[in-house]
C-alpha positions as CSV (number, residue, x, y, z in Angstrom):
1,X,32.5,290.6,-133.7
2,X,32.9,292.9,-130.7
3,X,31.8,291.9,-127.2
4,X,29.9,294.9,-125.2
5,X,29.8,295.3,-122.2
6,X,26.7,296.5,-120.6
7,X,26.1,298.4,-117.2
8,X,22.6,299.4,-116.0
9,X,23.5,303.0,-115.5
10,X,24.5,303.6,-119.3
11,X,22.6,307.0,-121.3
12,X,21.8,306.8,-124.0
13,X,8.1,309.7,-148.1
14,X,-15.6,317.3,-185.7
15,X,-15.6,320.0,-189.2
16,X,-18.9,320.0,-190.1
17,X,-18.8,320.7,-194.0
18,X,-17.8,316.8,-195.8
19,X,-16.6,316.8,-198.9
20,X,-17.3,313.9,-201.6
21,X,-16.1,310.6,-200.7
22,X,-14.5,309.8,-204.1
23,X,-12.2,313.2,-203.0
24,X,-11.4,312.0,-199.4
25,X,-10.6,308.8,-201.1
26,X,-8.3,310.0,-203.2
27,X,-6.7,312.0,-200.1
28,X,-6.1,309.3,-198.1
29,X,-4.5,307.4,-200.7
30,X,-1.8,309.8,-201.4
31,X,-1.2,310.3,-197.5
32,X,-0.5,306.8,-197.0
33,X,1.5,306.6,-200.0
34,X,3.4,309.5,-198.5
35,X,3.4,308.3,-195.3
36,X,5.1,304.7,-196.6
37,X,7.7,306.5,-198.1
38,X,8.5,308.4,-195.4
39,X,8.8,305.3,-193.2
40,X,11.2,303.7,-196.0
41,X,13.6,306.7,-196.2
42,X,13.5,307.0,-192.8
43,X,13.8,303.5,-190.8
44,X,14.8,301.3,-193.7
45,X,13.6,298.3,-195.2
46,X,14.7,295.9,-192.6
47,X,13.5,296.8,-189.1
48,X,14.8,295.4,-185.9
49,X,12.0,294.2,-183.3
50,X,12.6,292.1,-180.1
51,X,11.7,291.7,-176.9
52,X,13.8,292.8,-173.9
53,X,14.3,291.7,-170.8
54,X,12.3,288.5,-169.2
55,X,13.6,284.9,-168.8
56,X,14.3,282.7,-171.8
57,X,12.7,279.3,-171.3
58,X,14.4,277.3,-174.5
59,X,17.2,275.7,-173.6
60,X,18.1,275.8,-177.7
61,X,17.8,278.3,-180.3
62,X,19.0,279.4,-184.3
63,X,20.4,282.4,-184.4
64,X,18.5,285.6,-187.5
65,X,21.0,287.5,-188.2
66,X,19.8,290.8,-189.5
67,X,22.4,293.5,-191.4
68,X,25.1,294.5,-189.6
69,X,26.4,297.4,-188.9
70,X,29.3,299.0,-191.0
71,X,32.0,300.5,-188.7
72,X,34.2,303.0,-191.3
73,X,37.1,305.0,-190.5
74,X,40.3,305.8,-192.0
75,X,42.0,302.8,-192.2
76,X,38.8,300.5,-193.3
77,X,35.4,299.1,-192.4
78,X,34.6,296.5,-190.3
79,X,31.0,295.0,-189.8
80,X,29.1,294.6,-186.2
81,X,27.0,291.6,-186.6
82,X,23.3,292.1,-185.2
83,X,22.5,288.4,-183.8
84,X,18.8,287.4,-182.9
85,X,17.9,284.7,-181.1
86,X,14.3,283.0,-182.7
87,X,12.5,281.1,-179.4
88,X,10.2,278.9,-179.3
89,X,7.0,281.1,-178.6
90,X,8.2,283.4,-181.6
91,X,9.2,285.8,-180.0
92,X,13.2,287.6,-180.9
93,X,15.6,288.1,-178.2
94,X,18.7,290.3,-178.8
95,X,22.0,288.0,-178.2
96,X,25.6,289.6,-177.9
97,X,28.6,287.8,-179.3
98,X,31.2,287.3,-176.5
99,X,33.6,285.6,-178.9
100,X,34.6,288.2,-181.9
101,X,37.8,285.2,-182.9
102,X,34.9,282.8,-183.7
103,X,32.6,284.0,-186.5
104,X,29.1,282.4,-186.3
105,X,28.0,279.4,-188.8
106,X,24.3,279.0,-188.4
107,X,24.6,276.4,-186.1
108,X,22.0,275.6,-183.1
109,X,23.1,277.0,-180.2
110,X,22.4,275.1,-177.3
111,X,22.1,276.8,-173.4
112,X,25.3,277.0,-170.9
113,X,26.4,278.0,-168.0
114,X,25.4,281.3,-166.5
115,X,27.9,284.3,-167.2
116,X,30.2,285.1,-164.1
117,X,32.2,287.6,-165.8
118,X,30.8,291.0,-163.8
119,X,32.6,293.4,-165.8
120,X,31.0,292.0,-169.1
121,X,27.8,292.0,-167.2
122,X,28.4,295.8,-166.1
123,X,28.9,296.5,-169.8
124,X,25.3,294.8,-170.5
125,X,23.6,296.5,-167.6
126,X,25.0,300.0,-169.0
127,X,22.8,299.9,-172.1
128,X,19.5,301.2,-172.8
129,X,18.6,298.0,-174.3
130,X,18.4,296.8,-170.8
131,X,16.8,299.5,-168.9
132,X,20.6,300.9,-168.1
133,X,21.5,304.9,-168.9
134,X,23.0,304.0,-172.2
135,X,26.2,303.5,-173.6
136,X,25.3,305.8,-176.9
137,X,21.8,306.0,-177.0
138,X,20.3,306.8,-173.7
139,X,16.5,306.0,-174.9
140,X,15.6,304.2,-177.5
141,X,13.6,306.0,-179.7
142,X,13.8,305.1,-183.5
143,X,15.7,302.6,-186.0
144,X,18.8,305.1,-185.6
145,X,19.0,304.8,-181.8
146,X,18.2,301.1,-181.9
147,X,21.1,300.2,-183.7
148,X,23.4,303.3,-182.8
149,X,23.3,301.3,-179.0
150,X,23.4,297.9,-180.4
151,X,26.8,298.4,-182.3
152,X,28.2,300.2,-179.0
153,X,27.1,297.9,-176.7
154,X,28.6,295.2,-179.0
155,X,31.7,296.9,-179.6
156,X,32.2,297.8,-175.6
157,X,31.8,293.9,-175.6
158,X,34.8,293.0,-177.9
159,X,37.2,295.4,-177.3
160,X,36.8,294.6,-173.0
161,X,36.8,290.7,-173.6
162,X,40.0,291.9,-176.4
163,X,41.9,293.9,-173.5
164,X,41.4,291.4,-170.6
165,X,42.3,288.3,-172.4
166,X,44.8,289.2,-175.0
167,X,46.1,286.3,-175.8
168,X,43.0,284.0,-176.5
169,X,41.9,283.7,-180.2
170,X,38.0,283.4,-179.2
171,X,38.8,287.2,-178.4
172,X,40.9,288.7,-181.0
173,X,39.1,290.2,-184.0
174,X,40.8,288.7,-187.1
175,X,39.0,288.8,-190.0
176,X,39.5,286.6,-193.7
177,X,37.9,289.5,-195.6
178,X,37.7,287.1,-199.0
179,X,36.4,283.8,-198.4
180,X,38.7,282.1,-201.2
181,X,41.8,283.9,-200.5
182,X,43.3,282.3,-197.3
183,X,46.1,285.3,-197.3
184,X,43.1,288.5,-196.9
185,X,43.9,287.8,-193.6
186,X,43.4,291.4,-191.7
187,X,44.6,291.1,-188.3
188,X,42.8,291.8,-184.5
189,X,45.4,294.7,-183.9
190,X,43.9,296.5,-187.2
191,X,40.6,295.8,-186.5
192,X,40.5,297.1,-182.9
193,X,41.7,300.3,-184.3
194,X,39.1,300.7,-187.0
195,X,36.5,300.4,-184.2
196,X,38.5,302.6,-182.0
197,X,38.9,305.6,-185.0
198,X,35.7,304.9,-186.9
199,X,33.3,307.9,-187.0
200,X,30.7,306.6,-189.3
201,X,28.2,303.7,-188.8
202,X,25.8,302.8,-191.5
203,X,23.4,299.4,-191.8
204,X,22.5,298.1,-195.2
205,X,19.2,298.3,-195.3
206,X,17.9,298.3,-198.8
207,X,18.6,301.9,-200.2
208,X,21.7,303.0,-202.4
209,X,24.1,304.5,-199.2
210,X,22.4,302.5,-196.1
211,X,20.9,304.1,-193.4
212,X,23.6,306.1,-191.4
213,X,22.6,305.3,-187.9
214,X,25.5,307.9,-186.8
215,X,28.3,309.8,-187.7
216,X,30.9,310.3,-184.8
217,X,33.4,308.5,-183.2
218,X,31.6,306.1,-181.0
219,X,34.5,304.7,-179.0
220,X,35.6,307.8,-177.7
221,X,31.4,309.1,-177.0
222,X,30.8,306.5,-175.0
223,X,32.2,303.2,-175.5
224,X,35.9,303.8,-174.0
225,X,34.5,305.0,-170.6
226,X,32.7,301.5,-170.2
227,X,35.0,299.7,-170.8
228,X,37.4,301.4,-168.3
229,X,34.7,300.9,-165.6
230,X,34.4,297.3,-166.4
231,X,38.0,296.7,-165.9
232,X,37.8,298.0,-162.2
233,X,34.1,296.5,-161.6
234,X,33.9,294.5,-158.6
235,X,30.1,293.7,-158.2
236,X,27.1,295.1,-159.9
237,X,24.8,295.6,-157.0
238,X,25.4,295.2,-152.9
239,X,23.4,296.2,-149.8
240,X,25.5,296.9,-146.7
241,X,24.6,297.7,-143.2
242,X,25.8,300.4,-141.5
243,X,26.2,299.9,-137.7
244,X,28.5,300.6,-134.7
245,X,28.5,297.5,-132.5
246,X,30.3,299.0,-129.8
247,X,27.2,301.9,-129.2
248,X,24.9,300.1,-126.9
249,X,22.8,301.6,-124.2
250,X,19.9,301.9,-121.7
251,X,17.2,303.2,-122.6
252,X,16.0,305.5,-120.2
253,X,12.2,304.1,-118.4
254,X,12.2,300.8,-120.3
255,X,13.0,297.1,-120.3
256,X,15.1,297.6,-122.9
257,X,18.8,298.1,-124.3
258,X,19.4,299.9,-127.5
259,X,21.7,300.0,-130.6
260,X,22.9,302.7,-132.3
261,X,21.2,303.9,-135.8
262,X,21.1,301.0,-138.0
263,X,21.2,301.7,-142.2
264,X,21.4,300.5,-144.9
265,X,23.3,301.7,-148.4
266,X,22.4,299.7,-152.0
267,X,24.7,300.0,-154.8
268,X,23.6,301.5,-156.9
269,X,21.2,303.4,-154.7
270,X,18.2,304.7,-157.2
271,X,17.9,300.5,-158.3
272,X,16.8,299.4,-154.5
273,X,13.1,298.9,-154.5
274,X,12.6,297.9,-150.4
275,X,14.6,296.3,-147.7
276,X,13.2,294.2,-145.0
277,X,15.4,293.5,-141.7
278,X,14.9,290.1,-139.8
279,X,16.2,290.1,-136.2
280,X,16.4,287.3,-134.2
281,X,13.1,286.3,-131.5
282,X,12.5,289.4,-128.9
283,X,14.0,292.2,-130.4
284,X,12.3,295.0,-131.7
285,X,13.2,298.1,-134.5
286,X,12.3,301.1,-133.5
287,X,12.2,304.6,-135.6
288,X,13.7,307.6,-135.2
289,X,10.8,308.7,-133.0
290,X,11.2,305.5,-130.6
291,X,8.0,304.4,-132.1
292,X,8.3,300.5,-132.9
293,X,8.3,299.5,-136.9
294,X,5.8,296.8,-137.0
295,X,6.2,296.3,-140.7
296,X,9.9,294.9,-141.5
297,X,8.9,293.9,-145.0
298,X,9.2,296.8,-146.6
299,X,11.3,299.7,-145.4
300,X,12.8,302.3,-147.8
301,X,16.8,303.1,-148.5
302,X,16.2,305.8,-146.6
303,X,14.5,304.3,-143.8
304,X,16.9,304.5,-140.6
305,X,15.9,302.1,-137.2
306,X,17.1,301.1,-133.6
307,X,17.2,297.5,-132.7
308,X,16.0,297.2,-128.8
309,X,17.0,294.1,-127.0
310,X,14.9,293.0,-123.7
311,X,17.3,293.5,-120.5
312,X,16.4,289.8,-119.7
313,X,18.1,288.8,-122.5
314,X,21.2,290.5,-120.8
315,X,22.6,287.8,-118.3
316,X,26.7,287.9,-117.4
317,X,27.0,285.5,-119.8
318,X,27.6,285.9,-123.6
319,X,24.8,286.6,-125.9
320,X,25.2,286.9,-129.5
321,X,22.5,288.9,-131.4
322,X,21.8,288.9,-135.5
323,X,20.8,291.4,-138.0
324,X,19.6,290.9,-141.5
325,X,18.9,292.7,-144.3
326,X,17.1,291.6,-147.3
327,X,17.2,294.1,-150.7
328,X,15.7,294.0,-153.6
329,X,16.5,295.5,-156.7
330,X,15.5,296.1,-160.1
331,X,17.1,295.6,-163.3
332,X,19.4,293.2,-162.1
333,X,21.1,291.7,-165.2
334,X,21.9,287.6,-165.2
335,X,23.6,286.5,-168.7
336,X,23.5,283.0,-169.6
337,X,25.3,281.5,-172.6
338,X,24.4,279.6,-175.7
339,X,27.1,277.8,-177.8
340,X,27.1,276.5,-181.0
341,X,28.6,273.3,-182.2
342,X,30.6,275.6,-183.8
343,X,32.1,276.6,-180.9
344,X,30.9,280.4,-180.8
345,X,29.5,281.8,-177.8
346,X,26.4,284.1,-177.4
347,X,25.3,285.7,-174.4
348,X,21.4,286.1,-173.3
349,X,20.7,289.0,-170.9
350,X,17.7,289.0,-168.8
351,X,16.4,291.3,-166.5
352,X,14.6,290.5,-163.4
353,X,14.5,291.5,-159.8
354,X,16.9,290.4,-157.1
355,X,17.9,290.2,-153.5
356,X,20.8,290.6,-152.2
357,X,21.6,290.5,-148.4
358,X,24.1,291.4,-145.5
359,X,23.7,290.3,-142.0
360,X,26.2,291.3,-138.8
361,X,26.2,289.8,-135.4
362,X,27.2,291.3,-132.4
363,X,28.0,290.0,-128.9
364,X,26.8,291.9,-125.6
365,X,27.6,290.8,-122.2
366,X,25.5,291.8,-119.3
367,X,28.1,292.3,-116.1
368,X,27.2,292.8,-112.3
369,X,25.0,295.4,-111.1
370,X,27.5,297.2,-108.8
371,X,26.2,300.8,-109.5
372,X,23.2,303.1,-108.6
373,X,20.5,304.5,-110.4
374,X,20.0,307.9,-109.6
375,X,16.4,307.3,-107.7
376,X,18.6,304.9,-105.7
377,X,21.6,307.6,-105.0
378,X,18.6,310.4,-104.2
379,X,17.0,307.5,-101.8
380,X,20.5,306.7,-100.5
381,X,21.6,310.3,-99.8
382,X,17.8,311.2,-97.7
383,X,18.2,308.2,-95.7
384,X,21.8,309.3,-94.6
385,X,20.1,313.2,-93.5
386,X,17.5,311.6,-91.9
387,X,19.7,308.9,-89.6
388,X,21.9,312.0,-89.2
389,X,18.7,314.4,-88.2
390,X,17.4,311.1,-85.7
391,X,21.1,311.3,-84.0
392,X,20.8,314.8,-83.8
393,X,17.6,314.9,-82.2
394,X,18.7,312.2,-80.0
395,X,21.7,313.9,-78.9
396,X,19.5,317.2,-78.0
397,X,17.0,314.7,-76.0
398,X,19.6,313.2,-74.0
399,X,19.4,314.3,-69.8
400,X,22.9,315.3,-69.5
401,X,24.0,314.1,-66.3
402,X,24.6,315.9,-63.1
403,X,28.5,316.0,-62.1
């Protein structure tokens, strides 16, 4: 905190024409027979539904596991599970593995400890299944782009958790590929690699090649550059104030002293919804305009203010003033994590508003009032002229005496 020193003489957004029903009847039939069919070829025989987003109330769950996704490339395949979690109210909630050493038994998984890890949570926030730009698929839009962002998001998942902590099992992606052959061992090294190279990801949905969901390499499209950001992540979302304690003046026919501009920047700055500023008893925010803000509840990112202090509140002793900003954002991510008896972890993401705040104090010290105004120099100057003028005249009035 800075101390300021303060001196009074400081400056300062419908056909007409039917035909028979027995012939519409047979026209409707074949164009929802065509229309199934087309839905088949098209979005497969096992569609995914879930909801998004919102706060899961059971604190225990099974996991539906619907078909995975087939990663190929040169050197192999390797399959992207698609975990479900079924709650209570029956509804399906999308769950990410966040321990690819630990395949899952079918176990209940039971609710833990929130996730602190804010680079994995900067991976979840990036995908479109939670309201971020998208990882692959920056909408979802179809069974295609559902999964296409599912297998990313999942594979951005493994491969960050496989980097940071390379020598912990839960993380490496070693596979048994035949359950009664102990030696089909392939290892994490391998497997990383196939997800790294693999330009072709299919899900098994019923029909004779699977439904290709996409066909180019999706590390280097999208995944890679997450997971890079994740590394170097520091926080997902902050609000800082922007102010210059040392800038404090008079403002000019007033009872008041005023700070410099105060702002605000969010990070990132298109999630802030509103802001509201809390100062402590007698101060005021004032706009741009020097028009007082009566409503501090809900100011925009953009929205700029001066804090006024009363000048009685400026004595020669030390006074220590607080500002406070309150921000709320959307589509802040929390993660919260289930394990199994098993000992495999899934995450939970939900998405919810949040507030995050920053404050600064600042000292001011009132000192004596040694100076002048200007009034009180202009009154000071006249009243020498005129005691001059009065000695003038009285010199001139004088009888000068005879010698």
């Amino acid at each position: 905190m800075e101390k300021i020193y303060i001196e009074d003489n400081n400056s300062s957004k419908h056909d007409k024409n039917y035909r028979s029903t027995y012939r519409i009847s047979i026209v409707l039939s074949f164009v929802v027979a065509a229309f199934a069919l087309v839905s088949i070829v098209a979005f497969g025989f096992n569609q995914v539904s879930f909801a998004a987003g919102g706060v899961i109330s059971d604190d225990k769950f099974n996991l539906k596991l619907y078909n995975p996704v087939i990663a190929s490339s040169e050197s192999g395949n390797f399959n992207i599970p698609v975990y479900f979690a079924k709650l209570s109210n029956g509804e399906e909630r999308l769950v990410f593995c966040v321990q690819g050493g630990i395949e899952e038994t079918g176990d209940e998984y039971t609710k833990g400890n929130e996730m602190n890890d804010v680079g994995l949570m900067y991976i979840l926030s990036q995908s479109s299944l939670h309201g971020g730009p998208g990882i692959i698929s920056s909408s979802i839009t179809d069974e295609k782009t559902k999964y296409t962002e599912i297998a990313a998001t999942q594979m951005a998942v493994w491969i960050y958790l496989n980097e940071k902590y390379p020598q912990a099992a839960e993380h490496a992606l070693t596979r048994q590929t035949r359950a009664d052959d102990p030696e089909s061992i392939v290892s994490s090294e391998v497997n990383v690699n196939i997800l790294k190279t693999a330009n072709s990801f299919t899900v098994n949905d019923g029909s004779s090649d699977g439904l290709t969901v996409y066909s180019e390499n999706m590390y280097q499209n999208g995944v890679k550059n997450v997971v890079a950001k994740a590394h170097t992540h520091v926080n997902q979302k902050y609000l800082k104030i922007n102010f210059d304690p040392n800038n404090i003046s008079e403002v000019e026919g007033s009872n008041y002293y005023q700070t410099s501009v105060v702002s605000v920047t969010p990070t990132p700055s298109d999630d802030l919804e509103s802001y509201e500023v809390k100062l402590d008893d007698g101060l005021i925010a004032v706009d741009e305009k020097g028009e007082q803000i009566k409503n501090l509840s809900s100011l925009s990112a953009s929205d700029k203010f001066f804090v006024r202090i009363p000048k009685d509140k400026i004595t020669e002793e030390t006074h220590t003033f607080s500002i406070t900003v309150n921000g709320t954002f959307k589509n802040f991510l929390t993660g919260t994590e289930y394990l199994s008896s098993g000992k495999q972890t899934v995450i939970a993401v939900t998405s919810e508003k949040h507030v995050f705040s920053d404050g600064v104090q600042f000292d001011v010290v009132g000192s004596p009032d040694t100076g002048m105004s200007t009034s009180q120099t202009i009154y000071f100057i006249g009243l020498i002229v005129l005691l001059c003028g009065v000695g003038i005249i009285y010199a001139n009035a004088k009888p000068i005496k005879n010698l």
